[in-house]
PDB file of N, H, CA, C and O in Angstrom:
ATOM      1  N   UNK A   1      12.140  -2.219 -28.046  1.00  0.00           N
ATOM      2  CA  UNK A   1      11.985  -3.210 -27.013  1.00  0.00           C
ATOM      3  C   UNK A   1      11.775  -2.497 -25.671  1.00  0.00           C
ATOM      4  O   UNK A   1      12.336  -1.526 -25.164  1.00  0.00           O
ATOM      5  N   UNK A   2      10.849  -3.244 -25.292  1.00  0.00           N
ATOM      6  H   UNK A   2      10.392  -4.033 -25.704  1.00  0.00           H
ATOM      7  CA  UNK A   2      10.625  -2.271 -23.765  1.00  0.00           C
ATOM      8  C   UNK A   2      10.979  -3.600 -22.742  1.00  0.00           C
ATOM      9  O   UNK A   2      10.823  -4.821 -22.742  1.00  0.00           O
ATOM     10  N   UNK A   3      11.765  -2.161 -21.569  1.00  0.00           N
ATOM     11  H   UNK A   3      11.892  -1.169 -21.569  1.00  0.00           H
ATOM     12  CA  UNK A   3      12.348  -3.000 -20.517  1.00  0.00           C
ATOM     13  C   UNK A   3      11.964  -3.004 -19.374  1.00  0.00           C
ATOM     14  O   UNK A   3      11.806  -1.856 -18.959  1.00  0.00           O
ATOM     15  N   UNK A   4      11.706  -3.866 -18.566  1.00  0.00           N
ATOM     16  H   UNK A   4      11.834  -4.799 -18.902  1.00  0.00           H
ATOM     17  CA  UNK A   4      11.036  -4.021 -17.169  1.00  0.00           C
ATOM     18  C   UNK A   4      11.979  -4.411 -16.178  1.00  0.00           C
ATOM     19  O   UNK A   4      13.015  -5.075 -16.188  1.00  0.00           O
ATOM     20  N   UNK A   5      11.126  -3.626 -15.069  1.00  0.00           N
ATOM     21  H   UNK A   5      10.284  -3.086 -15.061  1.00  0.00           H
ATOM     22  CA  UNK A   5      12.561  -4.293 -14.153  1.00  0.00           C
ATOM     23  C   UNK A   5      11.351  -4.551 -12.629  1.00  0.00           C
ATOM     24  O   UNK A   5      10.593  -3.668 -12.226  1.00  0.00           O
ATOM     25  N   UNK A   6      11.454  -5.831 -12.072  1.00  0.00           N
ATOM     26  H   UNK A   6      12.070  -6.548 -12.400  1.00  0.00           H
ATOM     27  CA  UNK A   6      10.654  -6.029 -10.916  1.00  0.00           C
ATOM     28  C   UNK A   6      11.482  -6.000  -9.805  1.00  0.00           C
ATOM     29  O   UNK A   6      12.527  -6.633  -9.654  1.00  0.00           O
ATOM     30  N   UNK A   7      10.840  -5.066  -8.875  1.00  0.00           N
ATOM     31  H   UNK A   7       9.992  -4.552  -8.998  1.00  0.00           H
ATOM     32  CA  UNK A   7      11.139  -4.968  -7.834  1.00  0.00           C
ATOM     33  C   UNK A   7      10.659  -5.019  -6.639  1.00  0.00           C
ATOM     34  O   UNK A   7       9.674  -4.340  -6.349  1.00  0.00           O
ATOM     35  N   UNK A   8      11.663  -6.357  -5.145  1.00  0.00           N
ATOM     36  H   UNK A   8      12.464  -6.909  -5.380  1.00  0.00           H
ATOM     37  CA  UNK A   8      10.653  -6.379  -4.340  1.00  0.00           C
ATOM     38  C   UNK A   8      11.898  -5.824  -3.032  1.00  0.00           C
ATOM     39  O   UNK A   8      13.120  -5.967  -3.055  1.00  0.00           O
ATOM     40  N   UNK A   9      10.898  -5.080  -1.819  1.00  0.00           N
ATOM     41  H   UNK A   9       9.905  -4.964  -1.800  1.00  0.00           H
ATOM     42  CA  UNK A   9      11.412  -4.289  -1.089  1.00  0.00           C
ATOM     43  C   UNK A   9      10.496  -4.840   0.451  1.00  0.00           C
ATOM     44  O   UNK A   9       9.267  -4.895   0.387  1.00  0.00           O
ATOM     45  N   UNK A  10      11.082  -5.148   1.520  1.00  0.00           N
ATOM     46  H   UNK A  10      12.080  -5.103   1.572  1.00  0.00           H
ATOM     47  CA  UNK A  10      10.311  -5.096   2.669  1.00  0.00           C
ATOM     48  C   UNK A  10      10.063  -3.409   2.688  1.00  0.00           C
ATOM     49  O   UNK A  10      10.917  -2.528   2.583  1.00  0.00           O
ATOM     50  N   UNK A  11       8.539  -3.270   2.866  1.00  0.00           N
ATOM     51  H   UNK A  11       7.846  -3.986   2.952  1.00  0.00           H
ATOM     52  CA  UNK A  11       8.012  -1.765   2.941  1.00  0.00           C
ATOM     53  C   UNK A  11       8.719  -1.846   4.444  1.00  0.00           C
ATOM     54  O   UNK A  11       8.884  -2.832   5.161  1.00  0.00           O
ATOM     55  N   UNK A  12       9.171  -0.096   4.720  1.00  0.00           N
ATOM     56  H   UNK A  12       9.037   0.705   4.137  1.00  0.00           H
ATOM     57  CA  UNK A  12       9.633   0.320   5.772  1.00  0.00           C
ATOM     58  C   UNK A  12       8.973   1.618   6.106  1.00  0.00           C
ATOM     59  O   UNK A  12       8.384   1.694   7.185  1.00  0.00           O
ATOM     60  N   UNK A  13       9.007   2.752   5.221  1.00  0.00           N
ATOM     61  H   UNK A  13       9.484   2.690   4.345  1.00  0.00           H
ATOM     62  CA  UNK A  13       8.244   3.976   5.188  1.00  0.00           C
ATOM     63  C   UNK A  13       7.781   4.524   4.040  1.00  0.00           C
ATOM     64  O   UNK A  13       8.378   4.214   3.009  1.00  0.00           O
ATOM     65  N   UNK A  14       6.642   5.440   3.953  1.00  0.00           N
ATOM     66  H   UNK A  14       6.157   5.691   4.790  1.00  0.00           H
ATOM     67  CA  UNK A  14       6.676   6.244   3.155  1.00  0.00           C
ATOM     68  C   UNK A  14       6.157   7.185   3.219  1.00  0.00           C
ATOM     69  O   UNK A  14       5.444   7.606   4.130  1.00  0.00           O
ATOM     70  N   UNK A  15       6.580   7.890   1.770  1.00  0.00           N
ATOM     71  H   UNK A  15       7.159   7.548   1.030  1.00  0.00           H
ATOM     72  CA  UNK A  15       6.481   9.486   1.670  1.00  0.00           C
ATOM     73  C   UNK A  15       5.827  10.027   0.279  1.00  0.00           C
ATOM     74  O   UNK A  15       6.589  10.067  -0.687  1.00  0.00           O
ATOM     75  N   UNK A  16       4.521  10.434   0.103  1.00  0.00           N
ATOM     76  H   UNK A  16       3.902  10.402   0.888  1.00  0.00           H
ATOM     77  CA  UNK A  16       3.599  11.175  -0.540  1.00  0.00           C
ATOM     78  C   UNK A  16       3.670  12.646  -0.587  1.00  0.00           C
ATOM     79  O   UNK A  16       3.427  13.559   0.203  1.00  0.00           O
ATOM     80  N   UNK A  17       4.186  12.521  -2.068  1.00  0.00           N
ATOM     81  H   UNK A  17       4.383  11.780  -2.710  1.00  0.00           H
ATOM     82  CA  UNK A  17       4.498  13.795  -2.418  1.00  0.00           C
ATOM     83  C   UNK A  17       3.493  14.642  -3.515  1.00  0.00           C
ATOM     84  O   UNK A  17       2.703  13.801  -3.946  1.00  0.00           O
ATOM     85  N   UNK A  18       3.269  15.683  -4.002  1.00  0.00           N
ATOM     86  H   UNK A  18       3.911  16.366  -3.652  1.00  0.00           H
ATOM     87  CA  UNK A  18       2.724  16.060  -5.002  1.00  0.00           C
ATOM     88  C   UNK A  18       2.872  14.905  -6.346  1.00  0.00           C
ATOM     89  O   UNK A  18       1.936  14.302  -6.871  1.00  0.00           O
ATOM     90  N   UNK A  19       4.149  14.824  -6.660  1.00  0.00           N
ATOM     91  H   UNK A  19       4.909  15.314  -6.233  1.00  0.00           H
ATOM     92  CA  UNK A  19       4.472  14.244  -7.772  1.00  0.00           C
ATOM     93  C   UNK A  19       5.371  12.935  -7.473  1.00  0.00           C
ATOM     94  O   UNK A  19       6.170  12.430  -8.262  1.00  0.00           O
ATOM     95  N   UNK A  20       5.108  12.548  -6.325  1.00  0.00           N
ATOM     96  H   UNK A  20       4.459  12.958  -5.684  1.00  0.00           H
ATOM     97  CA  UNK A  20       6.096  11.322  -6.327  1.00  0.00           C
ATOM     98  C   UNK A  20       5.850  10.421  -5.304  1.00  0.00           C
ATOM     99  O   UNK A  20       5.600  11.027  -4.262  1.00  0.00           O
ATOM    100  N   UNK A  21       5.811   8.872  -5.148  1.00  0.00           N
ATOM    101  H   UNK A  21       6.014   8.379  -5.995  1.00  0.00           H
ATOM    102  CA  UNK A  21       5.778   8.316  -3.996  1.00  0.00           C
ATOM    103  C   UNK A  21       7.152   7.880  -3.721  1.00  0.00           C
ATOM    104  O   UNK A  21       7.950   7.905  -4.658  1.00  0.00           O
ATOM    105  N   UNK A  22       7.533   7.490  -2.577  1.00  0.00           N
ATOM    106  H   UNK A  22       6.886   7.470  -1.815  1.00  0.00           H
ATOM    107  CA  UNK A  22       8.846   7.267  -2.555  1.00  0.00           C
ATOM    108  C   UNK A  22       9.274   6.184  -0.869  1.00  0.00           C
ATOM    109  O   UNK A  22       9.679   6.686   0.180  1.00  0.00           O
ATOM    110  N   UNK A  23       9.054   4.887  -1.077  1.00  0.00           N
ATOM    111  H   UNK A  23       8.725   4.479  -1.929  1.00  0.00           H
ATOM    112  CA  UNK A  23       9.586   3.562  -0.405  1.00  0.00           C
ATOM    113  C   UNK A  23      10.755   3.883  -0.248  1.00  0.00           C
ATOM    114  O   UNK A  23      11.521   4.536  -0.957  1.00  0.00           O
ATOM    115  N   UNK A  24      10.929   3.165   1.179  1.00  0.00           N
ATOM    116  H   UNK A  24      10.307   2.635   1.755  1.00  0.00           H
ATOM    117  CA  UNK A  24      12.536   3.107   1.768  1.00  0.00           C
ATOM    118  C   UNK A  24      11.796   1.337   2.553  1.00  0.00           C
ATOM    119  O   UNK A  24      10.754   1.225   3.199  1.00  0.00           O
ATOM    120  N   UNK A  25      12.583   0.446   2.254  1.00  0.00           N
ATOM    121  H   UNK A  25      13.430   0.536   1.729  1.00  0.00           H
ATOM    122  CA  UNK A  25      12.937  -0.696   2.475  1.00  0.00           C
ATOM    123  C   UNK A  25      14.300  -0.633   4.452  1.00  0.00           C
ATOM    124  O   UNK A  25      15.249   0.053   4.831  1.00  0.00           O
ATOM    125  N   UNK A  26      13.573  -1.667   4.954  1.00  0.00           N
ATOM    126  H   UNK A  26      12.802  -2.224   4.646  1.00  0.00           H
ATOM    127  CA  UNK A  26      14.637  -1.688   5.953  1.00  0.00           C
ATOM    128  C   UNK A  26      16.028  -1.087   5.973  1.00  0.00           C
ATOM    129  O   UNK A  26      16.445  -0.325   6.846  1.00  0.00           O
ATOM    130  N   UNK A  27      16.638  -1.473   5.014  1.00  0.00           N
ATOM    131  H   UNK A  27      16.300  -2.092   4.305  1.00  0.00           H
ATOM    132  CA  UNK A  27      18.043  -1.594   4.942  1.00  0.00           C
ATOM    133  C   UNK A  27      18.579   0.153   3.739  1.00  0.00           C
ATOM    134  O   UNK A  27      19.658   0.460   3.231  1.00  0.00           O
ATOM    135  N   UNK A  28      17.372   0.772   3.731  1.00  0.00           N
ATOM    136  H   UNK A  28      16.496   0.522   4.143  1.00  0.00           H
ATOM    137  CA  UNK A  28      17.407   2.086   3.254  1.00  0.00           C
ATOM    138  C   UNK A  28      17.079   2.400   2.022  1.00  0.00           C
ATOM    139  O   UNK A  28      16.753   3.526   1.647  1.00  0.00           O
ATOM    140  N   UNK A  29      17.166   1.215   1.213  1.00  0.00           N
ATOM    141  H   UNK A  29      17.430   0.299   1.518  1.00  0.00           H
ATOM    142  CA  UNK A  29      16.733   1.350  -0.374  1.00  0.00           C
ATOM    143  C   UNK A  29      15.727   2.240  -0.485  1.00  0.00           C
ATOM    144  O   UNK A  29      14.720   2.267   0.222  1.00  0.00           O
ATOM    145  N   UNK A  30      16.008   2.993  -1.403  1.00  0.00           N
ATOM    146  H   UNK A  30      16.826   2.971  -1.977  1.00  0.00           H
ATOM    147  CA  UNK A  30      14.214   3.660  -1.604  1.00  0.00           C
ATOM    148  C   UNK A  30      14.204   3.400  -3.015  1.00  0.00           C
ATOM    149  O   UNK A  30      15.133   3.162  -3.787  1.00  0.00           O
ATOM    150  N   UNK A  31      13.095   3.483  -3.177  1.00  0.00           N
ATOM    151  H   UNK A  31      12.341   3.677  -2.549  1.00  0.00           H
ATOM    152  CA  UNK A  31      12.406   3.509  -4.617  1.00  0.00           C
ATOM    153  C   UNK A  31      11.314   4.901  -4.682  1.00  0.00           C
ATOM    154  O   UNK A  31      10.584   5.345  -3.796  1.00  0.00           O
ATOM    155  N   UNK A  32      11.528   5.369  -6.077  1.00  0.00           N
ATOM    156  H   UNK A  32      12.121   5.008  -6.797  1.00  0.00           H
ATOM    157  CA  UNK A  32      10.810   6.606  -6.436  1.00  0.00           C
ATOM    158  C   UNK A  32       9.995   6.576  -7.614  1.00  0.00           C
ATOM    159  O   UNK A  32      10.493   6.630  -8.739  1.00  0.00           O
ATOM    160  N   UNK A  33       8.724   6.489  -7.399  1.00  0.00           N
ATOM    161  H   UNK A  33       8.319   6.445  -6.486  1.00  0.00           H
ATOM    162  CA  UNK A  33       7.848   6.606  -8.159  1.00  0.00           C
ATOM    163  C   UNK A  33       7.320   8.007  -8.888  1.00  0.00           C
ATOM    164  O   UNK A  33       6.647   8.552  -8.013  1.00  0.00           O
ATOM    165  N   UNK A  34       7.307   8.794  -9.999  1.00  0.00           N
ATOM    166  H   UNK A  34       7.854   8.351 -10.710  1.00  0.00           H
ATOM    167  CA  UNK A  34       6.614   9.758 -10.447  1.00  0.00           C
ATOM    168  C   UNK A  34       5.729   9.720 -10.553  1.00  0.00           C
ATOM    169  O   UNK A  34       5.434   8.940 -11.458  1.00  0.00           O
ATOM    170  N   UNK A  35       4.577  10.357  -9.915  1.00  0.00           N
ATOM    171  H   UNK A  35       4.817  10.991  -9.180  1.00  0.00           H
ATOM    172  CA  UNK A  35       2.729  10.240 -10.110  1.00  0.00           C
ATOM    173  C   UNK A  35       2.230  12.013 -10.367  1.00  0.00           C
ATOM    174  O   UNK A  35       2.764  13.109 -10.194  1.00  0.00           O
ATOM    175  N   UNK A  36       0.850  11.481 -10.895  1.00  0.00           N
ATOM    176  H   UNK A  36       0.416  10.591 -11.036  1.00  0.00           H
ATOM    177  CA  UNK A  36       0.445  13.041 -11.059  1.00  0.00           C
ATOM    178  C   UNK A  36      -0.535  12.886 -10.224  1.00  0.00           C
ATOM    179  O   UNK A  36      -0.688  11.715  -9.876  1.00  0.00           O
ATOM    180  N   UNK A  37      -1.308  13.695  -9.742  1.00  0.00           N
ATOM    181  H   UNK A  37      -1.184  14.646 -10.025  1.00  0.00           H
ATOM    182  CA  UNK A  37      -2.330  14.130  -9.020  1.00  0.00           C
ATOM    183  C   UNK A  37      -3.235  13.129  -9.335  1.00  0.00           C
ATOM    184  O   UNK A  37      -3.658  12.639  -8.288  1.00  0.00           O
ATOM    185  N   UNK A  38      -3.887  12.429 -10.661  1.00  0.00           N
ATOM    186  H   UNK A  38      -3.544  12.828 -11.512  1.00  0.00           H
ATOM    187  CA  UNK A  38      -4.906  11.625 -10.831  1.00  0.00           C
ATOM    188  C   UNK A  38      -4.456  10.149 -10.104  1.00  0.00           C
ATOM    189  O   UNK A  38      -5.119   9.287  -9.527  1.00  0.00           O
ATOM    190  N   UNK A  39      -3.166  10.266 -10.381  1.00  0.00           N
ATOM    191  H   UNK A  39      -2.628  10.967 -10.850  1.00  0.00           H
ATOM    192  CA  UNK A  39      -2.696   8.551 -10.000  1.00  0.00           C
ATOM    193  C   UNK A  39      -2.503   8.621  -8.418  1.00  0.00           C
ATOM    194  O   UNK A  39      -2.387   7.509  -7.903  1.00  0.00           O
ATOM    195  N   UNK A  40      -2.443   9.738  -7.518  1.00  0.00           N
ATOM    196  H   UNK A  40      -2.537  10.641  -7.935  1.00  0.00           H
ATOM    197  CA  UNK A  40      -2.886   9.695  -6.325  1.00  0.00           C
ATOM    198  C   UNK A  40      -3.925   9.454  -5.510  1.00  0.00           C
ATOM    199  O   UNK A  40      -4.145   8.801  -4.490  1.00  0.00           O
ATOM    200  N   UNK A  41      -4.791  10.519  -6.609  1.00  0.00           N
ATOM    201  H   UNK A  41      -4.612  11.050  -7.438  1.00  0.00           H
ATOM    202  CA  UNK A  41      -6.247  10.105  -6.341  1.00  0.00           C
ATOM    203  C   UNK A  41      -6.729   8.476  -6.303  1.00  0.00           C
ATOM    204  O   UNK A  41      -7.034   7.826  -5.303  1.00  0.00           O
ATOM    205  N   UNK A  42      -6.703   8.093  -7.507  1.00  0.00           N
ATOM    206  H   UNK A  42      -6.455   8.620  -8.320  1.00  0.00           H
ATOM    207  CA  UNK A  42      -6.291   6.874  -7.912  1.00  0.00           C
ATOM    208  C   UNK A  42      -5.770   5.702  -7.027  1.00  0.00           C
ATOM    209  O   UNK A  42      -6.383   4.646  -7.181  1.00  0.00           O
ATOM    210  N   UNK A  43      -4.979   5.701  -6.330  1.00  0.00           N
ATOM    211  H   UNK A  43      -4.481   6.559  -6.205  1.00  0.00           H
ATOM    212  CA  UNK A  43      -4.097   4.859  -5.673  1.00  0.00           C
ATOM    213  C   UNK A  43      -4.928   4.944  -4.107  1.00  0.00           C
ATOM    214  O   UNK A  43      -5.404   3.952  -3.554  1.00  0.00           O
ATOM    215  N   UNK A  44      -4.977   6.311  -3.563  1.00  0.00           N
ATOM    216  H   UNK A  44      -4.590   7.116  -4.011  1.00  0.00           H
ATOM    217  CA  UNK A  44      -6.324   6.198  -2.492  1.00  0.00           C
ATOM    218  C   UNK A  44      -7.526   5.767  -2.641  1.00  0.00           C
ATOM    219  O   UNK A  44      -8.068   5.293  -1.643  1.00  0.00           O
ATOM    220  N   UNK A  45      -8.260   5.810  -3.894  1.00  0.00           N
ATOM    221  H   UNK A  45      -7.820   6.196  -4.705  1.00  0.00           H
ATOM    222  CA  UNK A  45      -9.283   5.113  -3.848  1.00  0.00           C
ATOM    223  C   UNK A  45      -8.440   3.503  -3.595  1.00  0.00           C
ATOM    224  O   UNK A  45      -8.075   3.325  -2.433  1.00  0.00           O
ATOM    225  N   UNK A  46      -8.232   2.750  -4.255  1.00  0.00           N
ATOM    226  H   UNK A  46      -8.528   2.894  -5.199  1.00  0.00           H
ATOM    227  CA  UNK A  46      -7.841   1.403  -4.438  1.00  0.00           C
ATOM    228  C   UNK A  46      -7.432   1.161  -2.734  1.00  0.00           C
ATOM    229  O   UNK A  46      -7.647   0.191  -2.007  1.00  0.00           O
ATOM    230  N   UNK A  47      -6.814   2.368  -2.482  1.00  0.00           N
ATOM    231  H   UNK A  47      -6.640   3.155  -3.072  1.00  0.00           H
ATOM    232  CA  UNK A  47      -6.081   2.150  -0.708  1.00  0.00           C
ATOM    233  C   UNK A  47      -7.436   1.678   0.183  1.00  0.00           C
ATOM    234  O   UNK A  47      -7.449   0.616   0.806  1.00  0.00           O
ATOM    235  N   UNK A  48      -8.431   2.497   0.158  1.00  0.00           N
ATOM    236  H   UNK A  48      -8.421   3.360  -0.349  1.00  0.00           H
ATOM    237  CA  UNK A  48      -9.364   2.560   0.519  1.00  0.00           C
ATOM    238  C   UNK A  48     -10.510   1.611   0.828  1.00  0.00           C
ATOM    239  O   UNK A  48     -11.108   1.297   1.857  1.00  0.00           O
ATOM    240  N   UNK A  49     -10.601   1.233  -0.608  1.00  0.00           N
ATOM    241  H   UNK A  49     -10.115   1.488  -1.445  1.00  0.00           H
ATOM    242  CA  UNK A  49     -11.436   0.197  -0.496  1.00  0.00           C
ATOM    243  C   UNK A  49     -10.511  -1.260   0.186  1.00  0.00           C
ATOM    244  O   UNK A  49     -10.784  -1.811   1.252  1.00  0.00           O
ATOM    245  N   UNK A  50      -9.727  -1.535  -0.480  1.00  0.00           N
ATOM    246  H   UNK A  50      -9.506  -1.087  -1.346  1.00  0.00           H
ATOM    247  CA  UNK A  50      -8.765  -2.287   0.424  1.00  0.00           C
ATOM    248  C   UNK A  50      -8.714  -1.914   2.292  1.00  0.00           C
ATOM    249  O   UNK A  50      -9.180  -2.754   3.062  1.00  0.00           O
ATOM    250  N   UNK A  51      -8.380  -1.192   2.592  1.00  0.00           N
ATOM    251  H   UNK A  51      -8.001  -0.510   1.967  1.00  0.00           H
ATOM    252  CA  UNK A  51      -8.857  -0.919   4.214  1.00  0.00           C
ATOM    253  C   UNK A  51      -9.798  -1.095   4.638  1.00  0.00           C
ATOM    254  O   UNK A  51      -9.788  -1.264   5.857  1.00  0.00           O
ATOM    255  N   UNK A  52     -11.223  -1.166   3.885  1.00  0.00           N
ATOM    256  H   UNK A  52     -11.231  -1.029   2.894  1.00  0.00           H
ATOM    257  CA  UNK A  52     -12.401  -1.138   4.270  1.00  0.00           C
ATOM    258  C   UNK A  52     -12.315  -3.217   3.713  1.00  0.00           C
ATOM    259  O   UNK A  52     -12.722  -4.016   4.556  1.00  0.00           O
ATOM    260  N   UNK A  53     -12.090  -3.453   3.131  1.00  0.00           N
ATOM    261  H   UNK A  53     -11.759  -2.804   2.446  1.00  0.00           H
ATOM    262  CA  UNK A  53     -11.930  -4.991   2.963  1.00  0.00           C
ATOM    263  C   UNK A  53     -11.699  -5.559   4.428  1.00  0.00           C
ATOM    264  O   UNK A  53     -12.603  -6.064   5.092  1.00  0.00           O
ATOM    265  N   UNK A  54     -10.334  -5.413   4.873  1.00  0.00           N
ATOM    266  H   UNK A  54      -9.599  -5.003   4.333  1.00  0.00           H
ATOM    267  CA  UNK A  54      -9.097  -5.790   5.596  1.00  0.00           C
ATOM    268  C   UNK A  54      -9.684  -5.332   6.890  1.00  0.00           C
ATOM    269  O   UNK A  54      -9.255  -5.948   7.866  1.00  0.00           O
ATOM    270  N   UNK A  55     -10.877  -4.064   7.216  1.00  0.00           N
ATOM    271  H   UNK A  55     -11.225  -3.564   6.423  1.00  0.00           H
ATOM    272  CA  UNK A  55     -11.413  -4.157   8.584  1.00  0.00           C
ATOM    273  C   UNK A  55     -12.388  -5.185   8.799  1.00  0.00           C
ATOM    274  O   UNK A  55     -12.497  -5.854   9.826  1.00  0.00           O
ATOM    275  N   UNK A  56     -13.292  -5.291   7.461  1.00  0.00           N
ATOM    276  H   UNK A  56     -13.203  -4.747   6.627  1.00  0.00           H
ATOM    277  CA  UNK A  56     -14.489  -5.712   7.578  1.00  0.00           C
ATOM    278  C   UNK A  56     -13.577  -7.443   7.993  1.00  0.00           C
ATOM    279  O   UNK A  56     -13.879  -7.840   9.119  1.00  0.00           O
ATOM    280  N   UNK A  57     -12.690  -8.286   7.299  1.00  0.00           N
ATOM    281  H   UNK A  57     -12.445  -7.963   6.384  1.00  0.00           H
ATOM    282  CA  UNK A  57     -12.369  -9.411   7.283  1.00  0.00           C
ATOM    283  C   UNK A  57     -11.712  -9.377   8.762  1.00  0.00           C
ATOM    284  O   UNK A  57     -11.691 -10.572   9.055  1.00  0.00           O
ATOM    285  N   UNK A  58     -11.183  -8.688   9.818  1.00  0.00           N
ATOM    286  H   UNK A  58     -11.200  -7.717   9.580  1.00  0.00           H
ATOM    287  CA  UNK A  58     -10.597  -8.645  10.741  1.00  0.00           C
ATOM    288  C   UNK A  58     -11.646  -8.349  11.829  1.00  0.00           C
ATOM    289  O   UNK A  58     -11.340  -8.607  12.993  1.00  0.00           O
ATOM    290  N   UNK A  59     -12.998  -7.770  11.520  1.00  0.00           N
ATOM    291  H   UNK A  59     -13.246  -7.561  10.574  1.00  0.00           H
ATOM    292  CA  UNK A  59     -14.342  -7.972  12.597  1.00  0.00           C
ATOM    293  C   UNK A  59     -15.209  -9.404  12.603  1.00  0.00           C
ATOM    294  O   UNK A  59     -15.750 -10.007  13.530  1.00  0.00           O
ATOM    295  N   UNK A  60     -15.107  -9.703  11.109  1.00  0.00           N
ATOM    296  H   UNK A  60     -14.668  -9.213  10.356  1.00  0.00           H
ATOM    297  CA  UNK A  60     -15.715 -11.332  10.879  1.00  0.00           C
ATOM    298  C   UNK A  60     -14.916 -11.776  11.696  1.00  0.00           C
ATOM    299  O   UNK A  60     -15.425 -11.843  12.815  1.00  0.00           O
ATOM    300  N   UNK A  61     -13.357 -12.290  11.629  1.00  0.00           N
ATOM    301  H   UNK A  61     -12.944 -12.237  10.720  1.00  0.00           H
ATOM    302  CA  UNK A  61     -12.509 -12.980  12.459  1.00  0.00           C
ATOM    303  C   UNK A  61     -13.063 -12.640  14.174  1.00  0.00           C
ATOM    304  O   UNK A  61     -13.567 -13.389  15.009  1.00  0.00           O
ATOM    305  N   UNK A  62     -12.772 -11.446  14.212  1.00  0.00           N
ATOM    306  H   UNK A  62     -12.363 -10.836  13.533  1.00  0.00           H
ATOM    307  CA  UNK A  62     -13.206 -10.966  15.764  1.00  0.00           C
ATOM    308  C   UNK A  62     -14.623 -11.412  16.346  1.00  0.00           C
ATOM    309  O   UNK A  62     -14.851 -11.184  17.534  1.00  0.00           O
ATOM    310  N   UNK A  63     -15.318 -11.868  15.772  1.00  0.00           N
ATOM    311  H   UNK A  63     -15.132 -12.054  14.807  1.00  0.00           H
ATOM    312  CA  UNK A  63     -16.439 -12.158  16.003  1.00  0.00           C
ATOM    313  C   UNK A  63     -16.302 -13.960  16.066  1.00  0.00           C
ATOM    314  O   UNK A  63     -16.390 -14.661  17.074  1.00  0.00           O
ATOM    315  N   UNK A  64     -16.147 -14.247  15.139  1.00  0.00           N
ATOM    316  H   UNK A  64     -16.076 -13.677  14.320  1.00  0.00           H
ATOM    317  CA  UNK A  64     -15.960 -16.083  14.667  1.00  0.00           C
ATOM    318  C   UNK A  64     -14.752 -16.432  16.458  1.00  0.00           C
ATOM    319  O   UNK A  64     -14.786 -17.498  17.072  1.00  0.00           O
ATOM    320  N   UNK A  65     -14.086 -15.515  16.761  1.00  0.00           N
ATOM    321  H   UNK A  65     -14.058 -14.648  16.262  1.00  0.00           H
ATOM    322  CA  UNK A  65     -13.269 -15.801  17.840  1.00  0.00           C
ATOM    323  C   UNK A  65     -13.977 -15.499  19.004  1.00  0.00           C
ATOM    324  O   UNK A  65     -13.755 -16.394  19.819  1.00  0.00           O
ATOM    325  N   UNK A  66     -14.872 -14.486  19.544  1.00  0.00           N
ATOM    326  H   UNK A  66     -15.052 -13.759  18.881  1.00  0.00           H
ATOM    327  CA  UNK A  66     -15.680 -13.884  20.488  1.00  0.00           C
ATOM    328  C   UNK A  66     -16.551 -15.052  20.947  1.00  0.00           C
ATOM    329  O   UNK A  66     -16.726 -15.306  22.139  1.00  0.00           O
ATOM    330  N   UNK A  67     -17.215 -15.915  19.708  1.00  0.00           N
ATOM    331  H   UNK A  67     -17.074 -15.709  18.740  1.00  0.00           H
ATOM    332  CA  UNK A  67     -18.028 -17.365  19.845  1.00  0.00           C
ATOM    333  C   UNK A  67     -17.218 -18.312  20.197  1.00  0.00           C
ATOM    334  O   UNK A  67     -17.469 -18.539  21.381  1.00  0.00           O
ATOM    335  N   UNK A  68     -16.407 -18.979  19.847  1.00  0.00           N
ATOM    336  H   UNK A  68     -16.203 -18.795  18.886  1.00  0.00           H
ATOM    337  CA  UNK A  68     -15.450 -19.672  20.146  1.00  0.00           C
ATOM    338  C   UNK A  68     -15.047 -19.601  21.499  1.00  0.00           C
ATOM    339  O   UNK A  68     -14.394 -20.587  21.841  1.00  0.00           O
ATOM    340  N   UNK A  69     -15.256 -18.604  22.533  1.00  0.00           N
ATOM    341  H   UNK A  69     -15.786 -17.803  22.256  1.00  0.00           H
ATOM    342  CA  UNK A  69     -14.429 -18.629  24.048  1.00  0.00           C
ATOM    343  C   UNK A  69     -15.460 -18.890  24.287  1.00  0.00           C
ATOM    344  O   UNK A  69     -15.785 -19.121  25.451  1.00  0.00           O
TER     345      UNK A  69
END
């Protein structure tokens, strides 16, 4: 039987390591992830394209508001 456990944390900081990511929540919790080098790679691409989403949707807005005044 495999066991899961979900976990949610207000993000506070983090820290990128060779082999590990590692969340600290407001109140200090951290959580520690083990990664290898591919799942870094990995996780920046996905970061990435997501940032490039999240600018492009925040210049549409900036613009749709620029007309509006």
């Amino acid at each position: 039987m495999k066991v899961t456990q979900n976990i949610e944390a207000q993000f506070h900081t983090l820290y990128v390591g060779y082999n590990r990511l590692e969340f600290t929540d407001q109140n200090g919790n951290e959580i520690k992830i083990m990664v290898s080098e591919d799942n870094i790679l990995d996780i920046a691409k996905k970061f990435e394209y997501n940032k490039r989403t999240i600018l492009e949707d925040r210049a549409e807005e900036a613009k749709e508001t620029e007309a509006a005044e």
